[in-house]
Backbone bond lengths (Angstrom), bond angles and torsions (degrees), N, CA, C in turn:
res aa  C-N    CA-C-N  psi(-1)  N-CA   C-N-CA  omega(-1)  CA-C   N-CA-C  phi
1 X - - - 1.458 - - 1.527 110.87 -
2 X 1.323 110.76 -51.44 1.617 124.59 178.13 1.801 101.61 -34.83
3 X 1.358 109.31 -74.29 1.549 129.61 -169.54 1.908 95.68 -56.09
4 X 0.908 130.18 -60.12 1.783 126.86 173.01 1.500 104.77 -62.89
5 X 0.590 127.94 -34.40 1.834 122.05 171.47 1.946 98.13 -55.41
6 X 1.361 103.39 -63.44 1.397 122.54 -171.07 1.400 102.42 -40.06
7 X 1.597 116.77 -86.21 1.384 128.34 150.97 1.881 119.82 6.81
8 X 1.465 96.44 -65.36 1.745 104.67 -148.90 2.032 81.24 -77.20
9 X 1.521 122.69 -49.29 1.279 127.62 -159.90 1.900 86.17 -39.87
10 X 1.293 118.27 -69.06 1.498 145.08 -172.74 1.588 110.13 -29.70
11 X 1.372 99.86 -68.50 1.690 127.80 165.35 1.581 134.96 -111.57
12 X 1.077 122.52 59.22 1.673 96.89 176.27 1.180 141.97 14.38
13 X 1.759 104.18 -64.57 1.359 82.56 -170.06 1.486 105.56 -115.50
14 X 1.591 115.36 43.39 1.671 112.98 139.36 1.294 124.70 -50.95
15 X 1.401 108.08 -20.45 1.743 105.51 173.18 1.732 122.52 -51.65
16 X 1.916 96.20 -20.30 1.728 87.30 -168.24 1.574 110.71 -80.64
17 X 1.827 103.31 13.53 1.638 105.92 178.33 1.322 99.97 -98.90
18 X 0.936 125.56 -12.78 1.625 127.16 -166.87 1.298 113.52 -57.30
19 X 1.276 124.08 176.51 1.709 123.91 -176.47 1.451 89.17 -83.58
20 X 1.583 114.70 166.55 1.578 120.28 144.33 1.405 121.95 -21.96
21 X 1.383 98.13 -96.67 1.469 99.37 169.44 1.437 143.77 -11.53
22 X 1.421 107.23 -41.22 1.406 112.69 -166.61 1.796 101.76 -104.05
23 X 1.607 121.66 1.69 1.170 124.05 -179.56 1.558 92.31 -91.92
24 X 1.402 143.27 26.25 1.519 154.07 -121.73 1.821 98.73 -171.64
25 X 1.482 103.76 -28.37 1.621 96.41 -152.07 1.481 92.05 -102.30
26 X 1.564 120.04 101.27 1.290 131.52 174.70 1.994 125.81 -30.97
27 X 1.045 93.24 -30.54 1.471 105.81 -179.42 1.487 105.15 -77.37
28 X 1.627 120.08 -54.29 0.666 115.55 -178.73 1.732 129.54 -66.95
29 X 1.198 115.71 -33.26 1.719 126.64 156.01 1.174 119.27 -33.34
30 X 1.493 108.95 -41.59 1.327 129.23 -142.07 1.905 92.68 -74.82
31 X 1.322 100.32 -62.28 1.308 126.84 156.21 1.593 116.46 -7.40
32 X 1.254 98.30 -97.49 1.425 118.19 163.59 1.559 125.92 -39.18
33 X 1.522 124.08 -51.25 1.496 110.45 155.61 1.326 130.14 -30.42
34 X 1.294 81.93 -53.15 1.869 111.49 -165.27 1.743 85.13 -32.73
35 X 1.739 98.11 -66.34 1.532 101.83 -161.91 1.303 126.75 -63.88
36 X 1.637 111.48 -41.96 1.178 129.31 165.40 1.534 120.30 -134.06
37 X 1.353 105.56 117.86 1.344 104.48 -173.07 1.903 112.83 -77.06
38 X 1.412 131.24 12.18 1.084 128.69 146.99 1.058 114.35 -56.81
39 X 1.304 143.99 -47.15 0.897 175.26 -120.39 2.083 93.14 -75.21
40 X 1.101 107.15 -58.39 1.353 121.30 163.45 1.277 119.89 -25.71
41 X 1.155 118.46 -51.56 1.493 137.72 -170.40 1.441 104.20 -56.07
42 X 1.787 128.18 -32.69 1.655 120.32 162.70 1.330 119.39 -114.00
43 X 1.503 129.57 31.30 1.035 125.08 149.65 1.796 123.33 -71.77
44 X 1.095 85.42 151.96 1.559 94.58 171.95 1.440 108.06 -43.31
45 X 1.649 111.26 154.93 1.296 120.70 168.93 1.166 129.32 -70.61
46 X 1.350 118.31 -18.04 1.711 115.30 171.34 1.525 114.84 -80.13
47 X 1.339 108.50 -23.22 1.488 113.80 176.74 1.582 127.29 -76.15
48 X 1.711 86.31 -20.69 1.487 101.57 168.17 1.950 111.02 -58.45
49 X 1.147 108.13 -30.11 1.177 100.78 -169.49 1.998 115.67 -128.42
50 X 1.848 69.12 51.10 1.754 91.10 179.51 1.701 98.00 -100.56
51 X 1.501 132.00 108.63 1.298 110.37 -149.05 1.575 100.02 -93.81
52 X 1.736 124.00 -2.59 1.204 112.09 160.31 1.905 110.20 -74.87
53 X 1.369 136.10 -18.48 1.148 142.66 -171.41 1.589 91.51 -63.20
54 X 1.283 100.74 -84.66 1.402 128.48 178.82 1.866 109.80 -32.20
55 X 1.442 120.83 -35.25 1.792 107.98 -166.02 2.089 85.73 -95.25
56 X 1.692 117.69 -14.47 1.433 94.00 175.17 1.804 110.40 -71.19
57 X 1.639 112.23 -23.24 1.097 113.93 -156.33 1.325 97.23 -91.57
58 X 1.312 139.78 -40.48 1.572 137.79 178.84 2.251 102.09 -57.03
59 X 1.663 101.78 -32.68 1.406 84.81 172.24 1.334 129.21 -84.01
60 X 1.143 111.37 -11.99 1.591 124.27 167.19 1.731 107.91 -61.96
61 X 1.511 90.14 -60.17 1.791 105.99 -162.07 1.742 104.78 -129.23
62 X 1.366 117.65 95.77 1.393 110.75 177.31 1.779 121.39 -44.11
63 X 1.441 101.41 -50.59 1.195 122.14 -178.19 2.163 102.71 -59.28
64 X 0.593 113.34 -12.05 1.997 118.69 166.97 1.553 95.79 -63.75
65 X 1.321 114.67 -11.78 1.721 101.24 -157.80 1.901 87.50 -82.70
66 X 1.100 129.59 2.88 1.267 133.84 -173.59 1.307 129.69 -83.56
67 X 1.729 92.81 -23.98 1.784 108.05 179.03 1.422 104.37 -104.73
68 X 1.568 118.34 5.83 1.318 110.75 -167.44 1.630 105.11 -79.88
69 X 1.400 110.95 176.80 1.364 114.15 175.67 1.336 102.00 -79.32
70 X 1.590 100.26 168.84 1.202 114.92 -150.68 1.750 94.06 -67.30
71 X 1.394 111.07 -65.59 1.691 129.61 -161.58 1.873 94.16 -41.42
72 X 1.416 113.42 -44.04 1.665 99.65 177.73 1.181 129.30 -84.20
73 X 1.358 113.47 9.36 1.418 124.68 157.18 1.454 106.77 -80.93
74 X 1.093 128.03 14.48 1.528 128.60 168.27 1.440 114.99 -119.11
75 X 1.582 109.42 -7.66 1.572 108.48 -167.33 1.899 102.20 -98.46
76 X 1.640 81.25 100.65 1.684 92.70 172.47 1.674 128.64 -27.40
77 X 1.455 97.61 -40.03 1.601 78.13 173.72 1.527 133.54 -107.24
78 X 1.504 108.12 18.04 1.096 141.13 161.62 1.816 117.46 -51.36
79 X 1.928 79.74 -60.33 1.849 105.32 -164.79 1.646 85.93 -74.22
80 X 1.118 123.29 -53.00 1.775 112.51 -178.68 1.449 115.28 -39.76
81 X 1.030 106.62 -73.73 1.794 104.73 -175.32 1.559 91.19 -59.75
82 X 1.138 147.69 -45.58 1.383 122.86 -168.56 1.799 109.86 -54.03
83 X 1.380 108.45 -41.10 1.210 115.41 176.77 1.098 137.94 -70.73
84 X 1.542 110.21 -24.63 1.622 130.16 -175.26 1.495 89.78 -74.36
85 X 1.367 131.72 -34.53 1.736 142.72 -166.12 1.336 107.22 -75.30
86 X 1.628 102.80 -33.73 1.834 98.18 -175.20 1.657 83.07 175.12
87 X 1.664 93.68 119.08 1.547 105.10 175.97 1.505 117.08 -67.68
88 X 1.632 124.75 -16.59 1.290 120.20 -177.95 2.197 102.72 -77.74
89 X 1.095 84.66 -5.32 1.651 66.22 170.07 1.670 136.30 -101.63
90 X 1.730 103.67 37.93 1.341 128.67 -170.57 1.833 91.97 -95.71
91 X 1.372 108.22 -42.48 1.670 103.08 178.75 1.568 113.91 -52.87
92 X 1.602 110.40 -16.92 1.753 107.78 -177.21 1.905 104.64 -103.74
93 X 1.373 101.02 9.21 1.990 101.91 175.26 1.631 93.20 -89.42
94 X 1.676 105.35 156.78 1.017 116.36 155.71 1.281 149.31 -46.13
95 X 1.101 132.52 130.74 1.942 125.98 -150.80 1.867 96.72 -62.91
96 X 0.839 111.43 -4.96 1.697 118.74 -171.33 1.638 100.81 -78.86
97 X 1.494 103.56 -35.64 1.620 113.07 -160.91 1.534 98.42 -90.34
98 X 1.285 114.17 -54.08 1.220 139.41 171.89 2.028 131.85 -37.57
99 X 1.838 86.80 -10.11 1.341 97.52 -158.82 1.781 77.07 -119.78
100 X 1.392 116.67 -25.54 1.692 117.37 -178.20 1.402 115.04 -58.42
């Protein structure tokens, strides 16, 4: 864990070498957004819809707003900072937001 923590701080998305498990270990995600918000794209699925995980990773990388779960693709201030980061990531908000 120590050495993939190390890694992800460095690069983001060293996480997609990581074991299972540790694409699971919230701290460690956390990490990796920070750096690169692709980074999202191989975390575990419950973390996908960790919506503090998810608003560090939409400010890193708007386009992360794509792997998020579905329900925070509806949370307005989610889709903002995803958008304020990079306007092409309004095609991955909810048609609800999308129509605002």
């Amino acid at each position: 864990r120590e050495w993939v923590l190390e890694a992800v701080r460095q690069k983001g998305n060293a996480l997609s070498f990581a074991a299972e498990p540790l694409k699971a270990d919230r701290e460690l995600v956390l990490e990796a957004v920070r750096q690169d918000g692709n980074a999202l794209r191989v975390a575990a699925d419950l973390l996908r819809a960790d919506r503090e995980l998810v608003l560090e990773a939409v400010r890193q990388n708007g386009e992360a707003l794509s792997v998020a779960a579905e329900p925070l693709k509806a949370d307005r201030e989610l889709v903002l900072h995803a958008v304020r980061q990079n306007g092409q990531a309004l095609q991955y908000a909810a048609a609800l937001l999308r129509a605002d």
